[in-house]
N, C-alpha and C positions, 0 to 999 in steps of 0.2 A: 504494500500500500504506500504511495505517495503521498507526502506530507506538505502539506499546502504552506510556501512562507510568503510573506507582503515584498512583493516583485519588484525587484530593482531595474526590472527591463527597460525603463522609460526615461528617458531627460527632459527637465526640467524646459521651459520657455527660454530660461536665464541659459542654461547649460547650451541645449542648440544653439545659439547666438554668439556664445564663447566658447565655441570649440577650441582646444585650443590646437594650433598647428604641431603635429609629431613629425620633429626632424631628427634625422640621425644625430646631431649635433647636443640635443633635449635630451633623446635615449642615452648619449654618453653620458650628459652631465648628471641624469639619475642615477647613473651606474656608479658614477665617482662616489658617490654617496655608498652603493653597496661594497667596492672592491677592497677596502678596509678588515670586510668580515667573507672574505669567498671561502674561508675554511669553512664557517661555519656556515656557512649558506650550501656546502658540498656535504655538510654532516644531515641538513633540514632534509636535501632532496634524498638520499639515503633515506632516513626514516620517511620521509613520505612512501619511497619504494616496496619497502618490506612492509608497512602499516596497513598500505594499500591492498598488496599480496596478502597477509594475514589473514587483514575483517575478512574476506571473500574465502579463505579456505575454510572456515569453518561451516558455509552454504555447500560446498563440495564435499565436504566432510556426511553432510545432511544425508547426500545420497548415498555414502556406504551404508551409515547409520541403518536407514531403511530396507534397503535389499539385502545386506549381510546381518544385522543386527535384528531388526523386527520382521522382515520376511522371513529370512534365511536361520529365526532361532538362534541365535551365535549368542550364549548371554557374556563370552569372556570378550566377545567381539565387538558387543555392542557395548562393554563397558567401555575397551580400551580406548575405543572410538570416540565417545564423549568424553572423556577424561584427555585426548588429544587436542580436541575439538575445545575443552574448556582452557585448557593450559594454552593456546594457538590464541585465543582468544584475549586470556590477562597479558599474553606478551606485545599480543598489538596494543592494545591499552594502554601497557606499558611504555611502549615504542612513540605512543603517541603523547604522552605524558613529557616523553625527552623531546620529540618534536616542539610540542608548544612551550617548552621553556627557553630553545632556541632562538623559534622563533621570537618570543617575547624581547631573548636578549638582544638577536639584531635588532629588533625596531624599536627599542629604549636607545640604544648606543648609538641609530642612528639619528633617530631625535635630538638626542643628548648634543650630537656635534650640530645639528641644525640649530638648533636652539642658540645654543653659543655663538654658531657663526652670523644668526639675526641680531642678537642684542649685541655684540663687537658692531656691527655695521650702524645700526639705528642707533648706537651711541654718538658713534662719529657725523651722524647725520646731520646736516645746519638746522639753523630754528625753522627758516624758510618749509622744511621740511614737515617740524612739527604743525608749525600754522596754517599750510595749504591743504594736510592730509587728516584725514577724519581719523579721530585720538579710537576709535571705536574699531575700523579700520587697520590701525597699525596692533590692535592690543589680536583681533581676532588673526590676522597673519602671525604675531607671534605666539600664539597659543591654538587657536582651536582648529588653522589649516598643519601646522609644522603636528599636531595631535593627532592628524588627518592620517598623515604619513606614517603612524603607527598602525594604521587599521591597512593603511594598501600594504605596507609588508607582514604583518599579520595576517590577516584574509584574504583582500586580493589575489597576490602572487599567488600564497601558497594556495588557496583555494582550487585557481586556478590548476595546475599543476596539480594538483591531488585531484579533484574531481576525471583530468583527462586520462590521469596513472588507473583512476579507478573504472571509468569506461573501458580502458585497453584490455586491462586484466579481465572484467567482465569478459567482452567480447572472445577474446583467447579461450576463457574457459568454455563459452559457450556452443563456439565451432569446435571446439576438443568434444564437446558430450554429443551434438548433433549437427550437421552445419544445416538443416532445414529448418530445422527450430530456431539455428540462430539465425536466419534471414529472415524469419517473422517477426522475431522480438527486435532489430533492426530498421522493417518497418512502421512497425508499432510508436517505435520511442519517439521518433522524430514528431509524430501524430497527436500523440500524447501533452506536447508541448504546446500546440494551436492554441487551444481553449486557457490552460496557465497563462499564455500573451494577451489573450481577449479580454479576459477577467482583469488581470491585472493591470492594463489600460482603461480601466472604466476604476476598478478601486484608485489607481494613479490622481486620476482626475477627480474622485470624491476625497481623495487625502489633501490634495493639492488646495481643493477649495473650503475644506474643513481648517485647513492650517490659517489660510485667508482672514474666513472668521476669527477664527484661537486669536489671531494679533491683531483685530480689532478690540474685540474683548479685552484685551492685556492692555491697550493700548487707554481703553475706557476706564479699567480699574487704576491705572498708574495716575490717571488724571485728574481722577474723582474723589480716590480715597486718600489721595496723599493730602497732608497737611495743608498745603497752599490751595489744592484744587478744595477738600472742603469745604473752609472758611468761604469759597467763592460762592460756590453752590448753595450755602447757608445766606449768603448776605444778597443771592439775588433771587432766592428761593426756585432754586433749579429741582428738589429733591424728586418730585415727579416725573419730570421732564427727561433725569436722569435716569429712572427707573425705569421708562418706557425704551430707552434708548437698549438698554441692558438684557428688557425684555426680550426686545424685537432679535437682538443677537443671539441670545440663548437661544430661542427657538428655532432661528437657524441652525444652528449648533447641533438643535440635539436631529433635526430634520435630517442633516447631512448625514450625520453617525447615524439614524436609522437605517438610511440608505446605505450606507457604506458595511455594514455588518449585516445588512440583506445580501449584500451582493459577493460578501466571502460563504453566505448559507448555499444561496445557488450557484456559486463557483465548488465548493464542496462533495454538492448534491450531482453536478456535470466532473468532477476529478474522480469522486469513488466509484461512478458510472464506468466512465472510460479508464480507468487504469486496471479494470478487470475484464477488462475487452484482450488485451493483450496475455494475459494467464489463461483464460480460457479458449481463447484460439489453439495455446500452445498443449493444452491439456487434451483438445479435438484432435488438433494435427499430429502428437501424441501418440495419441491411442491409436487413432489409425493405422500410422504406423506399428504399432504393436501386432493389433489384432489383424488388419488388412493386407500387410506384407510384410509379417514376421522379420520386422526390427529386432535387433540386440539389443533397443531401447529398454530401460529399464524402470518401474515407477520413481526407485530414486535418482535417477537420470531427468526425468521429468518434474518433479520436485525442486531439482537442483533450481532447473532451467526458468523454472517459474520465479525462484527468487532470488536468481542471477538478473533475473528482466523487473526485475522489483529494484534490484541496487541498483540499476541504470537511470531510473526515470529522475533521482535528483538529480547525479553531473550533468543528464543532459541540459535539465532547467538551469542551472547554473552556467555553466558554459556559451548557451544563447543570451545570457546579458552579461557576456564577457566584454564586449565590442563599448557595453554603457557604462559596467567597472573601468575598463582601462578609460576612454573619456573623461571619468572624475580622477583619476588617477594621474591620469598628465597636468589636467588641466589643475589638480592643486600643486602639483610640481611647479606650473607655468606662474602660479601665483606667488609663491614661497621665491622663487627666481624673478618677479620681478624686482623685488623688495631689493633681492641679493646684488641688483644691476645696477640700481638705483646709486649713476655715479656723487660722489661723496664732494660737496660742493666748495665745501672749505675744509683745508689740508694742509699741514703742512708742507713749505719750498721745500726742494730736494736739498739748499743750501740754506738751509733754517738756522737764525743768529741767534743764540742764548747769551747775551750780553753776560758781563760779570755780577751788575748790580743794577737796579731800577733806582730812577728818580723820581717821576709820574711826570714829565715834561709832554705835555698833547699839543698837535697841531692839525690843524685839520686847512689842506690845501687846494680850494674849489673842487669840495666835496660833490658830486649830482647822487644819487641813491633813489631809484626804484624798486619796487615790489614787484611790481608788473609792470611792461616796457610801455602802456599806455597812460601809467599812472606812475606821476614824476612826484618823490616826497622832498627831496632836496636839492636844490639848484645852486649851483657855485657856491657852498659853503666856506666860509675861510674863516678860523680864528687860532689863539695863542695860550694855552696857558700854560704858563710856565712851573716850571717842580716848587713846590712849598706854597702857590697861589692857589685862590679860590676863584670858581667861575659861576654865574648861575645863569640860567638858560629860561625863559617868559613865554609868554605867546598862547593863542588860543588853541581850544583843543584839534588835534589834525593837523597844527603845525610843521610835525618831526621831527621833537622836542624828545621824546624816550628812542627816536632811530639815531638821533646823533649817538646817545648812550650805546647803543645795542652796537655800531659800526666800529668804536673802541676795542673790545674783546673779541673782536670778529664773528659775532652770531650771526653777522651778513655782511659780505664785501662791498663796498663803495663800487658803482658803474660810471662812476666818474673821480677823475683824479685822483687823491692819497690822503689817508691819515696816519702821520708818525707818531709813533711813541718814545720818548726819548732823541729822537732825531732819525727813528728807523721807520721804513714803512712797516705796517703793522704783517702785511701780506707776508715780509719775510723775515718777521721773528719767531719764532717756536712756540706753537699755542700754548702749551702748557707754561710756558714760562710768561706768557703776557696775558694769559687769566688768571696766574697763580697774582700776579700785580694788578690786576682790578678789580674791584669790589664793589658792587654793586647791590644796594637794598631798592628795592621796588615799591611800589603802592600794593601790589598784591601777593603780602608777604606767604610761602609757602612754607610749612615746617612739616616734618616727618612723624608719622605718628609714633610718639615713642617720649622719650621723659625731656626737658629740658636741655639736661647733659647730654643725650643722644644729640642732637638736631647742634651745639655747640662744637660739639667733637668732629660732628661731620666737616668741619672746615678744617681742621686740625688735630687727627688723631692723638698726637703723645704732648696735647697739650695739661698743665696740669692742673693740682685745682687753683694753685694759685693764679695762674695765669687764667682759669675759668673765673674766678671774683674779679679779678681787675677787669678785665674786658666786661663780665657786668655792670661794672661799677661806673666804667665809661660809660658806659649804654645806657647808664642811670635806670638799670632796672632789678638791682640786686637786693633793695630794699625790699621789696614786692617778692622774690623769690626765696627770703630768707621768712618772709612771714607763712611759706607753704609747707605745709606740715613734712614734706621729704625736700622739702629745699631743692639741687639742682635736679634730685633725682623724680619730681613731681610731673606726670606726664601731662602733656600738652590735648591729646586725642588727636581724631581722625584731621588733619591740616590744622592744625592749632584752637580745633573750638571750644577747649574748653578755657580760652581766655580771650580776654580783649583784642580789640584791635590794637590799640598801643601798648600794650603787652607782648604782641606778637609782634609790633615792629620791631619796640626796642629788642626783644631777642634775636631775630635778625641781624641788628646792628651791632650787637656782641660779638656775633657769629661771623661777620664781615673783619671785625677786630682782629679776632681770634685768627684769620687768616694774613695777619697784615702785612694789605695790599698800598702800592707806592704810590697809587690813586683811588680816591674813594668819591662814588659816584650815589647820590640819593635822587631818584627817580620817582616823582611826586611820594615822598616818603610818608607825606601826611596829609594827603588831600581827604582821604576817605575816613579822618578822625574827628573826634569831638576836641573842642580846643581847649579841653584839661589834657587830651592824652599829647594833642599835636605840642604843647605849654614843655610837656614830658617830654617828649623826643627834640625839641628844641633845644633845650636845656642840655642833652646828649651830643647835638650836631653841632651846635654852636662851637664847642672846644675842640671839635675833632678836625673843621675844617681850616683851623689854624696851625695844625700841627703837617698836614700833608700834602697834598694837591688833592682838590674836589672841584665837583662839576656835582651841583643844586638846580634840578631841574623841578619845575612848580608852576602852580597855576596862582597858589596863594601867594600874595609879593611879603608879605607880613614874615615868611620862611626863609626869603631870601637877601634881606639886608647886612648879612656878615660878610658875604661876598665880596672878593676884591673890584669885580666886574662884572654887569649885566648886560647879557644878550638878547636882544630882542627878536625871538622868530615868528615872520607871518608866512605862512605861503610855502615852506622851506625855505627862506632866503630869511639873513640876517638883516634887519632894515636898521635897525638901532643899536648902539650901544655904548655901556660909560656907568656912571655910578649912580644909584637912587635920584640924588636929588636933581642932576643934571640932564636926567633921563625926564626927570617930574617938569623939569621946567620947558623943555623940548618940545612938549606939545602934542608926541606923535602917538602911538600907539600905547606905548608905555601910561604917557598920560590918562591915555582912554580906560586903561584896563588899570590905573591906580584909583582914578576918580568911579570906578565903577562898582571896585571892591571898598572903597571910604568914601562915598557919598554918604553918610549919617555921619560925618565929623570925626572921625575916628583918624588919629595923625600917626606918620610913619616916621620915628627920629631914630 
């Protein structure tokens, strides 16, 4: 009897559309992946060989069993026979037990190097990379397609490959016991498969559009029931409106599943049908032969052949959606390799300069920087600041006021002219040597979920505690952290929520400390605070940007008066610059955006 499984025979809408192209070139570069393990991949096909031959002797076995052991009386015959027959049986089980830990081991080990060789890459990746490419995207290529790749050398292959070892063997034995019988059950098989195609193309398509549903529903519930969706529902009295919505899906839902589990009953009811068409043919043509032209055939000859034509009807199912396994098969290959292709945009020169020592000396020399080649953020930027100076950087929002920051560290190269550091272009200094020299706290400070210490250390491993207080002490946030009942070791949670915003600046700005860089960059550090915490970080930044070179970039002017020098950015282009008051009396934009934030009298000395 053949065993009905939910048919992989069909591709998806998405899958046809992105076939992907199988070039010899693809087949190599999969293989690169297996030639690592060909011992053991020469040990898996082994044990498929024998495991294969095995299960199937114990059916041949069947028909001694019957003609020597229960026809033939033999009780010492018919013991030895099943006691063959059982031992043939634990050792393919056996056999197959080492198979699947093989295989297991290749497609972990080969994960393992996949894996590693994705996050080495998407390390090295630019930011450009992370901001153009869906974060949802990058996480499912490194996990649940490179996961993928466990199931094709797992299943696939070996499936493959076993089901056609176990057809062969079938076949063989079965021309060995009869060859007219085996050319029935030959026609048979391929027969057999019609209707498992039919069925399974109509289940395809009631899974396909049950799933449809499912992620609407999901999509309903993520909406409604989350906390923010709630409250909305409540405040504009949706509660019914929502319930009908809910309704109308479920009942879909459960419409499709009824149909779809009608349709494995009559698929069932047309498989137990027909897969006893081919037994009983071979039982007729048989006999016949038995009784009508005194065959040497034997009942257990016939027995055999009957459930030799029983083991065939899975490989064969299998093997006809061999053509739509391998399909997903490449085509997560062809995914997992684009990622891998994806040249690496910023890099190290082949003659990369690690100066002796950093000063923080920037110069930025008619800077242009685009995103996209239609969309221009900066146009001839030119300015100076020199090591041990302070700079601050103005202008409204979309200026590209946080891209001047981002083009120092190189998170994206200049498409026009050059920014040096210390007098070098930045393009040919040694990243790590000229991120390990800048420092930058953001508006949207990120911390790791883990205790205080953890997320400080991360700048500076064998820092110690004393050098952990002083760097909070600058940070002016050590008061607040000695009052928490484990002090540095007090965790922060999931990206820092279980504290303030100015609480998770200032750790930030420890944490920049802790690294200390020969330029310190604060990119709107406080715009998103209340003006006790922004009062708090003030009091931190103010002493710090006297000690180093910084670049103060803000929208609030009230953060930026310690600065040696104010820039004025509109448009990407510098239009203004010079010091507070001079900038106040100038008229230009500065003025605009002083008199805008201190229209109710509030004075800037």
């Amino acid at each position: 009897m053949a065993h009905y499984r939910p048919p992989r025979q069909f591709l998806t809408e998405e899958e046809l559309n992105n076939k992907p192209k199988v070039t010899s070139s693809l087949l190599k570069r999969v293989g690169s992946y297996l030639t690592p393990y060909w011992k053991q991949l020469v040990l898996v096909l082994v044990c498929i060989l024998i495991s294969s031959w095995m299960r199937l002797l114990p059916l041949i076995l069947t028909g001694r069993i019957i003609d020597e052991g229960l026809i033939g009386r033999n009780l010492p015959s018919l013991v030895r026979l099943i006691i063959l027959s059982l031992c043939v049986t634990l050792g393919a089980n056996l056999i197959r037990v080492a198979e699947s830990y093989l295989n297991s081991w290749i497609a972990q080990h080969i994960t393992y190097d996949m894996r590693n060789t994705m996050f080495d890459h998407l390390e090295h990746m630019s930011q450009r990379f992370f901001t153009t490419n869906n974060q949802g995207d990058i996480i499912t290529r490194m996990t649940s397609d490179i996961d993928g790749v466990k199931t094709v050398v797992t299943n696939t292959f070996t499936n493959i490959i076993s089901n056609f070892i176990t057809l062969i063997v079938a076949l063989i034995a079965m021309f060995q016991k009869n060859w007219v019988l085996a050319l029935i059950g030959i026609v048979i098989v391929p027969l057999f498969a019609l209707p498992t195609r039919a069925a399974g193309k109509n289940r395809w398509m009631l899974t396909r559009d049950a799933q449809a549903v499912n992620d609407e529903i999901n999509g309903l519930l993520n909406e409604t029931l989350s906390v923010s969706g709630q409250m909305l529902v409540k405040l504009f009295c949706k509660e019914t409106y929502e319930y009908e919505r809910y309704k109308a899906l479920n009942h879909q839902m459960i419409r499709l599943n009824i149909r779809e589990s009608m349709a494995g009953r009559w698929f069932r009811v047309v498989i137990d049908t027909f897969s006893n068409i081919g037994p009983m043919l071979i039982y007729l043509v048989g006999g016949i032969l038995m009784m009508r032209f005194n065959s040497d055939l034997t009942v257990g000859d016939i027995t055999v052949l009957v459930a030799l034509l029983g083991k065939m009807y899975d490989p064969v199912n299998q093997l006809l959606s061999f053509q739509v396994e391998w399909i997903r098969s490449m085509a997560l290959f062809t995914r997992i390799f684009e990622y891998y292709d994806m040249p690496l945009e910023i890099e190290n020169a082949p003659d990369a300069v690690t100066p002796a020592a950093a000063y923080g000396d920037v110069t930025f020399e008619h800077v242009d920087f685009a995103y996209e080649p239609e969309r221009q953020i900066l146009k001839d930027v030119s300015f100076k600041l020199d090591a041990g100076r302070s700079v601050a950087i103005v202008g409204p929002s979309g200026a590209g006021k946080s891209t001047i920051a981002s083009l120092i560290p190189r998170l994206y190269d200049v498409t026009g002219g050059r920014v040096l550091f210390d007098g070098i272009d930045v393009r040919q200094l040694d990243l790590s040597y000229l991120r390990r020299n800048v420092g930058i706290v953001t508006q949207d400070t990120y911390l790791f979920n883990g205790t205080i210490r953890d997320n400080l250390l991360y700048a500076r491993p064998d820092a110690t505690e004393a050098d952990l207080i002083e760097a909070c002490r600058k940070a002016n946030i050590y008061d607040f952290i000695c009052r928490q009942e484990k002090g540095l070791d007090a965790l922060v949670g999931n990206r820092g929520l279980k504290l303030s915003g100015g609480e998770k600046q200032r750790i930030s700005i420890a944490r920049v400390l802790l690294k200390d860089p020969a330029l310190l960059i604060f990119d709107e550090a406080t715009s998103a605070l209340d003006s006790i915490s922004e009062h708090a970080i003030q009091d931190a930044i103010d002493p710090l940007i006297r000690s180093r070179s910084s670049i103060l970039i803000a929208h609030r002017l009230s953060t930026i008066l310690a600065a040696d020098e104010i820039l004025v950015l509109k448009d990407g282009q510098i239009i203004e610059h010079g010091q507070h008051k001079d900038l106040v009396a100038l008229g230009g934009v500065y003025t605009e955006l002083y008199e805008t934030q201190f229209k109710a009298g509030l004075e800037l000395v």
